[in-house]
DOTOR-654733 format. One record per residue: residue number from 1; residue in one letter; x, y, z of N, C-alpha, C in turn. Coordinates in nm, 2 decimals. Example, Ala and Ser with C-alpha at 12.3 -4.5 7.8 and 13.67 -1.06 7.14 Angstrom:
NODE   num   residu     n_xx     n_yy     n_zz    ca_xx    ca_yy    ca_zz     c_xx     c_yy     c_zz
NODE     1        A     1.32    -0.57     0.78     1.23    -0.45     0.78     1.32    -0.33     0.78
NODE     2        S     1.28    -0.22     0.71     1.37    -0.11     0.71     1.29     0.00     0.79
***
This chain:
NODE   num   residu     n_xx     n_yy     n_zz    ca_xx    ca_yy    ca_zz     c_xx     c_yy     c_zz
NODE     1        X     1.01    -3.84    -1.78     1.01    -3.69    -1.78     1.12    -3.64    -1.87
NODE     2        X     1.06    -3.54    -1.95     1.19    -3.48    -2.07     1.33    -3.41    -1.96
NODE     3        X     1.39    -3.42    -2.01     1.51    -3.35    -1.89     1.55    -3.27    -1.97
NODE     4        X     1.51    -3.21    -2.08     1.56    -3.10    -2.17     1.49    -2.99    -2.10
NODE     5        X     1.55    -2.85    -2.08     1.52    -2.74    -2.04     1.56    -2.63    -2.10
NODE     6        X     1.64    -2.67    -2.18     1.65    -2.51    -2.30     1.64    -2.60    -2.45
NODE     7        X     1.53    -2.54    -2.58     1.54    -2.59    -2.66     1.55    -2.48    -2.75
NODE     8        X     1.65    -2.46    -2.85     1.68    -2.36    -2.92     1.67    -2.43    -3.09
NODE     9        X     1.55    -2.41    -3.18     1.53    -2.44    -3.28     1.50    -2.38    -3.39
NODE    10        X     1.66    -2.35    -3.51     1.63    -2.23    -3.56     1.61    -2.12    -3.54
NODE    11        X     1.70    -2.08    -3.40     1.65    -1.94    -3.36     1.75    -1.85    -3.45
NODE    12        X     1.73    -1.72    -3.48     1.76    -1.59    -3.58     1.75    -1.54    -3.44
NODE    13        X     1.82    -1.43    -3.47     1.82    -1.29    -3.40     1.90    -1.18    -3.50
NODE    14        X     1.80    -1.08    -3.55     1.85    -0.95    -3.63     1.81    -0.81    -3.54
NODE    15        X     1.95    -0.75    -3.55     1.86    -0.61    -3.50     1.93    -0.51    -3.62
NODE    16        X     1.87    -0.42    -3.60     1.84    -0.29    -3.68     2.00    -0.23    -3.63
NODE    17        X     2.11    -0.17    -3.77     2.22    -0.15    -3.75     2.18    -0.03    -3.84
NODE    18        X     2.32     0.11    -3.82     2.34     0.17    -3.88     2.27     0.18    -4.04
NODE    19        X     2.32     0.06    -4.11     2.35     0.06    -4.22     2.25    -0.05    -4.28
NODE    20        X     2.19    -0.04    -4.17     2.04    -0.18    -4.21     2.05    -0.30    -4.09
NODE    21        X     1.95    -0.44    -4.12     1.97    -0.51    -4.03     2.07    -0.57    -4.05
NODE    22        X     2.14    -0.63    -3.93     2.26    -0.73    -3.89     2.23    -0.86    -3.84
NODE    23        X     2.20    -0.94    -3.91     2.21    -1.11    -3.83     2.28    -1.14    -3.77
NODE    24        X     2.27    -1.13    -3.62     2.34    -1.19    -3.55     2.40    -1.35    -3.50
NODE    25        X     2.27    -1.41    -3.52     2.25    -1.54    -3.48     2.19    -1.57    -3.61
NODE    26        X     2.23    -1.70    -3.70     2.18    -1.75    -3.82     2.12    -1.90    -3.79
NODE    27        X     2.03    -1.92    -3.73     1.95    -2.04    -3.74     2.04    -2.15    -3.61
NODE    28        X     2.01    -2.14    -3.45     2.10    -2.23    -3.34     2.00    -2.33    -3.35
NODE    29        X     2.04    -2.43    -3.36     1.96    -2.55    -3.31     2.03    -2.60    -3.19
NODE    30        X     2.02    -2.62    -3.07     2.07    -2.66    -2.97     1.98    -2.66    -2.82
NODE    31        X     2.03    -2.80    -2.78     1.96    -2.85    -2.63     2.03    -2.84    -2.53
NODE    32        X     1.96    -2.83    -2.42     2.03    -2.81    -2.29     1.97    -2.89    -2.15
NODE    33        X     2.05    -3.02    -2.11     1.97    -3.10    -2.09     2.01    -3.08    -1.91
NODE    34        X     1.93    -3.11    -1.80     1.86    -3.06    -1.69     1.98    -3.09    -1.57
NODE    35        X     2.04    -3.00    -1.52     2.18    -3.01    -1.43     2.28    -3.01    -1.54
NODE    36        X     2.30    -2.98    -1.64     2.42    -3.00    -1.76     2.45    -2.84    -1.70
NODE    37        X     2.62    -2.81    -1.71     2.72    -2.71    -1.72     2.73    -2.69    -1.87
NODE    38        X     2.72    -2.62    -1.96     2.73    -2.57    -2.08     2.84    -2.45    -2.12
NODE    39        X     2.93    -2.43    -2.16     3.04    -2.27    -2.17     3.01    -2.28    -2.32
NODE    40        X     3.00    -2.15    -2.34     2.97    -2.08    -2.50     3.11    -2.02    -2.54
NODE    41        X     3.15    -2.03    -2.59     3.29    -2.01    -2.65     3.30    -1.94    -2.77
NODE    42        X     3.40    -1.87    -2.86     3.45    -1.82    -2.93     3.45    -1.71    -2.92
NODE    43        X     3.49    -1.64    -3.08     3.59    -1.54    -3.05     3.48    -1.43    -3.08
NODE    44        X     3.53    -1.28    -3.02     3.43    -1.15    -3.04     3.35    -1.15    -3.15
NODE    45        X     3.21    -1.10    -3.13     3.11    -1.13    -3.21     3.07    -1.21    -3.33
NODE    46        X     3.07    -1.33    -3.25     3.06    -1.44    -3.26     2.88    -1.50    -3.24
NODE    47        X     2.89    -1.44    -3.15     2.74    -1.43    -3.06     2.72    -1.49    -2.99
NODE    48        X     2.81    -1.49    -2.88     2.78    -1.60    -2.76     2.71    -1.52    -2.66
NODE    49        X     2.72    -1.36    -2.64     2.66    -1.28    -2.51     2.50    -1.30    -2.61
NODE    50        X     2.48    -1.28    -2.73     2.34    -1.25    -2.79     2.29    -1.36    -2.81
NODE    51        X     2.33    -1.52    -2.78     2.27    -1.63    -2.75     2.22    -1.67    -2.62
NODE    52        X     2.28    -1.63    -2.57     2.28    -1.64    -2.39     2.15    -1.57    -2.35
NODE    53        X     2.15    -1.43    -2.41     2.04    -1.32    -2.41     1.91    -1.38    -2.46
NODE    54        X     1.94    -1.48    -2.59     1.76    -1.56    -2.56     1.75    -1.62    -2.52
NODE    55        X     1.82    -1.71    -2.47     1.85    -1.81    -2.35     1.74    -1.74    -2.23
NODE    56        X     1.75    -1.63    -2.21     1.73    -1.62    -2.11     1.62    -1.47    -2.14
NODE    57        X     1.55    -1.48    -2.23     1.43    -1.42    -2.27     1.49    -1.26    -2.28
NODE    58        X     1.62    -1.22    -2.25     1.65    -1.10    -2.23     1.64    -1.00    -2.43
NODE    59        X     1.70    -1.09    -2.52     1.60    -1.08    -2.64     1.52    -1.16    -2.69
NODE    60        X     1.47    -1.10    -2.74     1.34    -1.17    -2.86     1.41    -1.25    -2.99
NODE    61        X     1.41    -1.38    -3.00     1.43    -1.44    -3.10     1.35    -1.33    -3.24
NODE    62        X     1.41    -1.33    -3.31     1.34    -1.26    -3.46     1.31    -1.43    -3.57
NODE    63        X     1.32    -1.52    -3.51     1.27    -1.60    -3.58     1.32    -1.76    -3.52
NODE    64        X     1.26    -1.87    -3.57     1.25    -1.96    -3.52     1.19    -1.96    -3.35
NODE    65        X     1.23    -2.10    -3.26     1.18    -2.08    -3.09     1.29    -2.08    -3.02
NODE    66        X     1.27    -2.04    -2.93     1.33    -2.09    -2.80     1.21    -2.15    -2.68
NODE    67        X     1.23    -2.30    -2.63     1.13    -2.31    -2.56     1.24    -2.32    -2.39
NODE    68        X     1.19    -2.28    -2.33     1.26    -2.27    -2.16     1.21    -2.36    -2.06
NODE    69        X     1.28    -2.53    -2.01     1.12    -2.52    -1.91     0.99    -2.56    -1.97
NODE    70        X     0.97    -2.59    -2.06     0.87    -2.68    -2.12     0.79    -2.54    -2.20
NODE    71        X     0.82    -2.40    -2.19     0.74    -2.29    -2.25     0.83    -2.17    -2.34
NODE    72        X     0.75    -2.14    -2.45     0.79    -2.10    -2.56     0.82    -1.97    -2.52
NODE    73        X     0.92    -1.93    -2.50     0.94    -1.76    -2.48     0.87    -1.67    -2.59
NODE    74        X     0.93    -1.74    -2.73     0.88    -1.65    -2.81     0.73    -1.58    -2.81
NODE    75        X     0.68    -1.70    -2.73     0.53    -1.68    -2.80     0.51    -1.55    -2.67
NODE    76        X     0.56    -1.49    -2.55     0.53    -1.42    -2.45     0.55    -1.28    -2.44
NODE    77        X     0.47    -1.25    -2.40     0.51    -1.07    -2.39     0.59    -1.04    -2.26
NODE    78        X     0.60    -0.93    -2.27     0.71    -0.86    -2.21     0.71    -0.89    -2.06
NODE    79        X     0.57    -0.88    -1.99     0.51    -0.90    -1.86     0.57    -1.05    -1.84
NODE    80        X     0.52    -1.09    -1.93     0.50    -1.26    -1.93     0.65    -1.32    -1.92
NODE    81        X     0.78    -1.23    -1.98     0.90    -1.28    -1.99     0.94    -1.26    -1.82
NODE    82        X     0.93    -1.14    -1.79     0.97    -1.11    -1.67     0.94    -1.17    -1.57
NODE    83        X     0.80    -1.23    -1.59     0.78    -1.29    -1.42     0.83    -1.47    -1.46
NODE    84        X     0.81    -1.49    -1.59     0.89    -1.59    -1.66     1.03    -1.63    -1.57
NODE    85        X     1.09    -1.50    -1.62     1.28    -1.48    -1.56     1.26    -1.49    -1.42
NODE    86        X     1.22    -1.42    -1.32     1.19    -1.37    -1.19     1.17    -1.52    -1.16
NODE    87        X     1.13    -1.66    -1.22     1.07    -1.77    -1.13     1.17    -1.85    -1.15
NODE    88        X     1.21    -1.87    -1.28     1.34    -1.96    -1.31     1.44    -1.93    -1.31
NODE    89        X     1.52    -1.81    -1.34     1.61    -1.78    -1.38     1.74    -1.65    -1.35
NODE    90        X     1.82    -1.70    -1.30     1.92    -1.63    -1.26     2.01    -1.59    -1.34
NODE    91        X     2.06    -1.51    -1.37     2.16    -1.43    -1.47     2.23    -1.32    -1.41
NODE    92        X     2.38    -1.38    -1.42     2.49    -1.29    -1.40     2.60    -1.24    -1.51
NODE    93        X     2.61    -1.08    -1.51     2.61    -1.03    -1.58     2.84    -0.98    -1.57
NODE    94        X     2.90    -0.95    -1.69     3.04    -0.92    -1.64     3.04    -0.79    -1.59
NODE    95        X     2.91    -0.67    -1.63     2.93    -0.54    -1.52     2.80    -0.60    -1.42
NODE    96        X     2.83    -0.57    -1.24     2.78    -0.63    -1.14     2.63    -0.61    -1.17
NODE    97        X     2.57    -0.44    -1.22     2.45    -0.44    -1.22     2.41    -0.45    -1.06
NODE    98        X     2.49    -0.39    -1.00     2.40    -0.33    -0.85     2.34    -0.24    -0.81
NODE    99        X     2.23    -0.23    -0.77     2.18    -0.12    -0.74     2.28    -0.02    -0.64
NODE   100        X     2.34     0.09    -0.68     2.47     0.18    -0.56     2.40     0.15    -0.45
NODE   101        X     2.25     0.28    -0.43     2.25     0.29    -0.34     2.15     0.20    -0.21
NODE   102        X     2.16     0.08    -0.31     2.15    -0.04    -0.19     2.22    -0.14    -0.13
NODE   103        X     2.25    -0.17     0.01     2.28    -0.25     0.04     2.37    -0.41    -0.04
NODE   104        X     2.45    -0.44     0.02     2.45    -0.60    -0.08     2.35    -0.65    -0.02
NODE   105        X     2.28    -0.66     0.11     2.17    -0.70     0.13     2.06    -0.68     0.08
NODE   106        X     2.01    -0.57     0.05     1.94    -0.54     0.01     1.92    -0.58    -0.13
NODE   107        X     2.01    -0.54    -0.21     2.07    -0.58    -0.35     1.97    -0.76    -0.36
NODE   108        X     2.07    -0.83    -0.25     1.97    -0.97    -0.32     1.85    -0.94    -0.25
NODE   109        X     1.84    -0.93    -0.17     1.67    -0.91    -0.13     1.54    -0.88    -0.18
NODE   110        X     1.60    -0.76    -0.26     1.50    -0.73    -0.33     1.40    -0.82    -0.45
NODE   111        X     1.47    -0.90    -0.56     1.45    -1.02    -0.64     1.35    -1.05    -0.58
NODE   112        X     1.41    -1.10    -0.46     1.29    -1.21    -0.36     1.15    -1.16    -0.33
NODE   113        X     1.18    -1.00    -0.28     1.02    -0.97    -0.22     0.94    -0.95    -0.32
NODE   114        X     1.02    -0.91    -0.47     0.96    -0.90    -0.55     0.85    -1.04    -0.63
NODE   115        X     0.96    -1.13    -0.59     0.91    -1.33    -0.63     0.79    -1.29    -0.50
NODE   116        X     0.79    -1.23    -0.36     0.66    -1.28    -0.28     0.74    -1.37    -0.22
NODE   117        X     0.86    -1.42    -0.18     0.94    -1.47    -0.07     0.92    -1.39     0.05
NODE   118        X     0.85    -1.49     0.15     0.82    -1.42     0.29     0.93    -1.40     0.39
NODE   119        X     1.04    -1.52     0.39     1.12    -1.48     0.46     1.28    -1.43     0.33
NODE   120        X     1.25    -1.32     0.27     1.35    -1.27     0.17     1.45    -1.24     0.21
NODE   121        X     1.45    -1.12     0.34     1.58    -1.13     0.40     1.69    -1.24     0.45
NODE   122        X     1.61    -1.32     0.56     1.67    -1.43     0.56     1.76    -1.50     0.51
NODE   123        X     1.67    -1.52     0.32     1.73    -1.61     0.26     1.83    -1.56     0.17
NODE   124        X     1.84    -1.45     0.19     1.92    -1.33     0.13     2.07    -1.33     0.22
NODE   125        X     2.05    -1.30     0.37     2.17    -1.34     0.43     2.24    -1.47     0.40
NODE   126        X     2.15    -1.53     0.39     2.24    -1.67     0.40     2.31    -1.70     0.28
NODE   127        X     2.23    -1.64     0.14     2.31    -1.67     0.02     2.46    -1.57     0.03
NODE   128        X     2.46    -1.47     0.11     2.57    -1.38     0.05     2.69    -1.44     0.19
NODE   129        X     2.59    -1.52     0.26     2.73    -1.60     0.39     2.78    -1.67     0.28
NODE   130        X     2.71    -1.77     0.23     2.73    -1.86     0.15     2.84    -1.83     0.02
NODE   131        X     2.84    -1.70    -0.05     2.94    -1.64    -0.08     3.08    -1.58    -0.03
NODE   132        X     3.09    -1.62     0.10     3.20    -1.54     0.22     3.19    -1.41     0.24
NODE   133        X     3.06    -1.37     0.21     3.02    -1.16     0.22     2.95    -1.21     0.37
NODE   134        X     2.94    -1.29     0.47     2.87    -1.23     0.58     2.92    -1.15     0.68
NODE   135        X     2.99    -1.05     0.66     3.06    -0.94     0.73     3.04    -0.82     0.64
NODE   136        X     2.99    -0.82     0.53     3.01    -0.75     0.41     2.84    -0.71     0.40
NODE   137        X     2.78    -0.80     0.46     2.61    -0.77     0.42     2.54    -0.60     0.40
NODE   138        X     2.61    -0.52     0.51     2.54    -0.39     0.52     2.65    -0.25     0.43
NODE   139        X     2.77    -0.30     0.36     2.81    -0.24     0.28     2.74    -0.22     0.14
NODE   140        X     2.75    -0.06     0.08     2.72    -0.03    -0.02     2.79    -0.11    -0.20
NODE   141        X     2.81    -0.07    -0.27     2.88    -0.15    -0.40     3.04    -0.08    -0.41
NODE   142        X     3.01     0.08    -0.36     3.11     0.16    -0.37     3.18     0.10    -0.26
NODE   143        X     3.17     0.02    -0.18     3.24     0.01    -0.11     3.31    -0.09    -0.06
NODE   144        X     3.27    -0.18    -0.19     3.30    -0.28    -0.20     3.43    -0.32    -0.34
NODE   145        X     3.54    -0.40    -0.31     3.62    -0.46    -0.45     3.51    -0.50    -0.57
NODE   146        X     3.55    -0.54    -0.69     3.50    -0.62    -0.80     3.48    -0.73    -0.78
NODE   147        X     3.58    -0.82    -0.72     3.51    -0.92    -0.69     3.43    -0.95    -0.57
NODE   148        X     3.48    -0.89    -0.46     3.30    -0.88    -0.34     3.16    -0.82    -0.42
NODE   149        X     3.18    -0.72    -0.55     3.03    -0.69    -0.59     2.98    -0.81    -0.68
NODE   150        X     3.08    -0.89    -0.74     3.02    -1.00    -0.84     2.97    -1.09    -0.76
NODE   151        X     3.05    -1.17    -0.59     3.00    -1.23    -0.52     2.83    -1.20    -0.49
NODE   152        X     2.82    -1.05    -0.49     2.69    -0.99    -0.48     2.60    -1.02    -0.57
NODE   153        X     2.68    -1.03    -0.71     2.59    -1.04    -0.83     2.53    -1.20    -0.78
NODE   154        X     2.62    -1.25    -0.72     2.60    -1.44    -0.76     2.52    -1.41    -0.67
NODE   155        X     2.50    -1.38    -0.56     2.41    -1.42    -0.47     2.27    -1.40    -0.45
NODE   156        X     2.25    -1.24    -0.52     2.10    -1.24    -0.59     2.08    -1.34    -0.72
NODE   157        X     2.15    -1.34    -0.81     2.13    -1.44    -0.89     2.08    -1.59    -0.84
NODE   158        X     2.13    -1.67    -0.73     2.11    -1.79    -0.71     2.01    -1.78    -0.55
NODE   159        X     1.97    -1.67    -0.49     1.88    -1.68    -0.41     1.74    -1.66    -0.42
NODE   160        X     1.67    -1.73    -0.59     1.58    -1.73    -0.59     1.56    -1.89    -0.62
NODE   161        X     1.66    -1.93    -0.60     1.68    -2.12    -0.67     1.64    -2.14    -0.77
NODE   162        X     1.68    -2.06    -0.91     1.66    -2.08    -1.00     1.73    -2.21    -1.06
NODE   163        X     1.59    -2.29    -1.18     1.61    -2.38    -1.28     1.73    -2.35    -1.34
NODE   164        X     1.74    -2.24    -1.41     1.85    -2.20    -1.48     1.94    -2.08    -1.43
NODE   165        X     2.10    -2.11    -1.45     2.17    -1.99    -1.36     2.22    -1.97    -1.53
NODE   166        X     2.21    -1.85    -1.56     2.32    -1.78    -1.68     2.42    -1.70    -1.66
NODE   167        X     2.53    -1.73    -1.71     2.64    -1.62    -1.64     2.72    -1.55    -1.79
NODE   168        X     2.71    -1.41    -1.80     2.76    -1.36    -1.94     2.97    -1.30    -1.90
NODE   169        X     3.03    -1.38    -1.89     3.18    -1.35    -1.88     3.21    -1.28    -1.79
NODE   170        X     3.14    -1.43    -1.65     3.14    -1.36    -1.47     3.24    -1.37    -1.44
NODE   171        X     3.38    -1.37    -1.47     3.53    -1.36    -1.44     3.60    -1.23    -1.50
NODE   172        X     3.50    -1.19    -1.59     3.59    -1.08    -1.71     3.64    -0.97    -1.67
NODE   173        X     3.57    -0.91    -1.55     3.60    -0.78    -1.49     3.70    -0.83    -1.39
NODE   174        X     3.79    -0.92    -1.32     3.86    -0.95    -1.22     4.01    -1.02    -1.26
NODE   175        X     4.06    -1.02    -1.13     4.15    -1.02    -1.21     4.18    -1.21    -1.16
NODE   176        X     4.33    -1.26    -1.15     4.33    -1.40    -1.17     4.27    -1.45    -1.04
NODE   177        X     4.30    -1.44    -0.91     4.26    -1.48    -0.81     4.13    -1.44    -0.79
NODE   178        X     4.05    -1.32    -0.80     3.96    -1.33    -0.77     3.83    -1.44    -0.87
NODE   179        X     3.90    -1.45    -1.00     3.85    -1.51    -1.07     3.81    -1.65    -1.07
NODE   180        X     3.98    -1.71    -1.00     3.89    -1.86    -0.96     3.84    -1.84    -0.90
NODE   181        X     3.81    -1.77    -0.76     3.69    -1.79    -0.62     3.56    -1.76    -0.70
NODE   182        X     3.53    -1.69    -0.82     3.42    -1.66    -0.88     3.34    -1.76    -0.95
NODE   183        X     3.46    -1.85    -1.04     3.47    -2.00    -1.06     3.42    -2.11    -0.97
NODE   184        X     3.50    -2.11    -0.89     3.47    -2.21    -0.77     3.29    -2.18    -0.75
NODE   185        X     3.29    -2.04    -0.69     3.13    -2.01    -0.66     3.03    -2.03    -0.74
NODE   186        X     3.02    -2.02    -0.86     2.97    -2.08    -0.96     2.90    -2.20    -0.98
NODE   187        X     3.01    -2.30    -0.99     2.99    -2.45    -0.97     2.96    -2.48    -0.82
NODE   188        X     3.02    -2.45    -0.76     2.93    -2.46    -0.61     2.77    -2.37    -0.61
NODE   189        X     2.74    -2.33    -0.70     2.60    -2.29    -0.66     2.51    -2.38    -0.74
NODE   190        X     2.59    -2.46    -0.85     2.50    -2.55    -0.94     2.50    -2.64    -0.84
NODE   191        X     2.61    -2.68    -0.78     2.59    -2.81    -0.75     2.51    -2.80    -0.59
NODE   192        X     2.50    -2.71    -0.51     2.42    -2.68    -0.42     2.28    -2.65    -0.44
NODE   193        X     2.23    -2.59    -0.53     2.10    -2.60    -0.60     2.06    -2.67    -0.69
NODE   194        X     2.12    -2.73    -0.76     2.10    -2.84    -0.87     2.06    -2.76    -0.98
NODE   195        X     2.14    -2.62    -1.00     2.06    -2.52    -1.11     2.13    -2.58    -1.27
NODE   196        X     2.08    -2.57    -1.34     2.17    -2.58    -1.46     2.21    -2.47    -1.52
NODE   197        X     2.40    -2.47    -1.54     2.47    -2.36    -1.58     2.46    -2.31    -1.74
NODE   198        X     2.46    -2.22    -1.79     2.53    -2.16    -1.92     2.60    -2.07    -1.91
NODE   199        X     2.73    -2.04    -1.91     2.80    -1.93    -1.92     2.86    -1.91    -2.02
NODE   200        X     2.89    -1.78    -2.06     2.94    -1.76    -2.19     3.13    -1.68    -2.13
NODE   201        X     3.24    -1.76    -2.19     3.37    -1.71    -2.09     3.48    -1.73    -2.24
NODE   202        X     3.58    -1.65    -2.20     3.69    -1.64    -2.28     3.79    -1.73    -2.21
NODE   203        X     3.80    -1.73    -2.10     3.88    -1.82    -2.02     3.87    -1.94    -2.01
NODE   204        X     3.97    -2.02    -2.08     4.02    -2.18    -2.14     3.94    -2.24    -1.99
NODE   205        X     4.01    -2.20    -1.86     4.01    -2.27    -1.75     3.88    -2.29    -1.69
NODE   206        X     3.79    -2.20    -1.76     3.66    -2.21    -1.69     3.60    -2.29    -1.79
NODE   207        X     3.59    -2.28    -1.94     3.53    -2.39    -2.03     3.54    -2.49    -1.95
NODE   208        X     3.68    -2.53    -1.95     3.72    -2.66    -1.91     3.65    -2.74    -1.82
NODE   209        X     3.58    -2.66    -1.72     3.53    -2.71    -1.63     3.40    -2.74    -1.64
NODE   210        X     3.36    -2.73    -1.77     3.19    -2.72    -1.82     3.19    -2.88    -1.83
NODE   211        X     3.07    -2.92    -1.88     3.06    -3.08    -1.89     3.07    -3.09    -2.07
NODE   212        X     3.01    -2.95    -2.12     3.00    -2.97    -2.29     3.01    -2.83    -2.32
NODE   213        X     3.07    -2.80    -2.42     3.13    -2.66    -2.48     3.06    -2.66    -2.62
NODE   214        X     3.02    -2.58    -2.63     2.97    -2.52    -2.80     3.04    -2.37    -2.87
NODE   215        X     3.07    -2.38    -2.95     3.17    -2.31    -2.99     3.12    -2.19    -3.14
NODE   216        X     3.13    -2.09    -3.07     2.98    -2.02    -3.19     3.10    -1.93    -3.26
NODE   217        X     3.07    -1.92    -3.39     3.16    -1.85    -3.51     3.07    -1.78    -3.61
NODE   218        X     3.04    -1.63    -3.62     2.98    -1.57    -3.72     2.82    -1.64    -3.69
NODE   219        X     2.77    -1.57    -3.62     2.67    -1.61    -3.55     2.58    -1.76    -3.58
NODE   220        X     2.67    -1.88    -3.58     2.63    -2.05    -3.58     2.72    -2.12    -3.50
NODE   221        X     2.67    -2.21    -3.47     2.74    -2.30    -3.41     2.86    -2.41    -3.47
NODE   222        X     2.97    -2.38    -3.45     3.08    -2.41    -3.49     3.11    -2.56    -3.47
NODE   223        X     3.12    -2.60    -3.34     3.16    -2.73    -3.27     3.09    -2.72    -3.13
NODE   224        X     3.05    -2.83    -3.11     2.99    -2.90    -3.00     3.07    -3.02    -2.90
NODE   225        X     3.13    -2.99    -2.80     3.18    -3.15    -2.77     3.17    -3.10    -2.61
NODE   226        X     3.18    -3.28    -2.57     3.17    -3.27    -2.39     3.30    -3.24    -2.36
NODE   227        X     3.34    -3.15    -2.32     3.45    -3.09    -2.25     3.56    -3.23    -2.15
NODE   228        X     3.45    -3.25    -2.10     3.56    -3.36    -1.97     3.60    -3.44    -2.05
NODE   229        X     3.51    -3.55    -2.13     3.53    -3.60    -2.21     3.68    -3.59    -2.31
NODE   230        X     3.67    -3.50    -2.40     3.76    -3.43    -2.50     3.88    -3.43    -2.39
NODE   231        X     3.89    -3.37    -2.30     3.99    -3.34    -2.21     4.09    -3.48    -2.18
NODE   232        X     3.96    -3.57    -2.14     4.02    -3.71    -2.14     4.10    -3.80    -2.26
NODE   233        X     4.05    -3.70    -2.36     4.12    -3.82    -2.46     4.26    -3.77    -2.52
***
């Protein structure tokens, strides 16, 4: 069985600037092979949040594929991306993206009823225990810290057991303590679901913890190495 689940071949990404189009992304060739941690690195517009984004069908490649999961995003429409995302794929974002005036319960719940999960609540409570919010379940977002609403973010993100978890600089809004617990939660949700990670992070300490780092400069891929590895030598 292939254990490749993200295949990025020649992907482009241009969008329409002021002053004309802007290439973002100049041709990624890159694999992502099944339970692998992956951190996207470098420096501001670079294109690590606009790689992640086809990663995760949120843009449209403008040229070459991206195949997800054994299926070609490119080739799918809009309908077809979303119930695409909605079955595989979790993505956490560095603003929380909660709904105010719902619930953190409700907040993850929703995902689910929408997936057709019968017991949604349920599985909703238990992911945001699972985050240390089960006292927190029936608070709003306003009413909550930055890092209790990211806890929120992770927990609709990973209560649909998605194949793939994406996370676009889930520590960036917090500050150092809350940041490792966001860390820690993270890798505890790969390794309790078996999801495979990509996050894109500025923070040395969370690369580090990746299994392989790719390193994007002026939208290409710079350097590729296994993190633990490198670390070790």
């Amino acid at each position: 069985m292939d254990q490749t689940v993200l295949a990025l071949q020649g992907a482009r990404l241009t969008l329409a600037g002021n002053a004309g189009p802007v290439e973002i992304l100049k041709g990624i060739d890159l694999e992502v092979k099944r339970g692998e941690t992956l951190g996207l690195i470098g420096p501001s517009g670079s294109g690590k949040s606009s790689l992640l984004m086809l990663m995760g069908g949120l843009e449209r490649a403008t040229g070459g594929s991206v195949i997800a999961l054994g299926q070609d995003m490119t080739a799918m429409d809009e309908d077809q991306l979303a119930r695409f995302r909605r079955g595989n794929m979790g993505v956490v974002f560095q603003s929380f993206h909660l709904i105010p005036t719902m619930t953190a319960l409700e907040n993850v719940a929703v995902p689910l009823e929408l997936a057709g999960v019968a017991d949604a609540f349920d599985r909703a409570e238990a992911e945001l225990t699972a985050v240390g919010l089960g006292s927190r379940m029936n608070h709003y977002p306003t009413q909550m810290s930055g890092g209790e609403q990211q806890r929120v973010a992770l927990a609709r993100a990973a209560a649909p057991r998605p194949a793939l978890l994406l996370a676009d600089e889930p520590t960036g809004n917090l500050d150092g303590v809350n940041g490792q617990a966001i860390m820690d939660l993270l890798f505890g949700l790969r390794d309790r679901h078996g999801a495979t990670l990509v996050l894109v992070t500025h923070a040395p300490e969370l690369a580090e913890r990746c299994d392989r780092v790719v390193r994007l400069a002026d939208g290409r891929i710079a350097g590729d190495v296994r993190a633990k590895k490198a670390a070790a030598e």
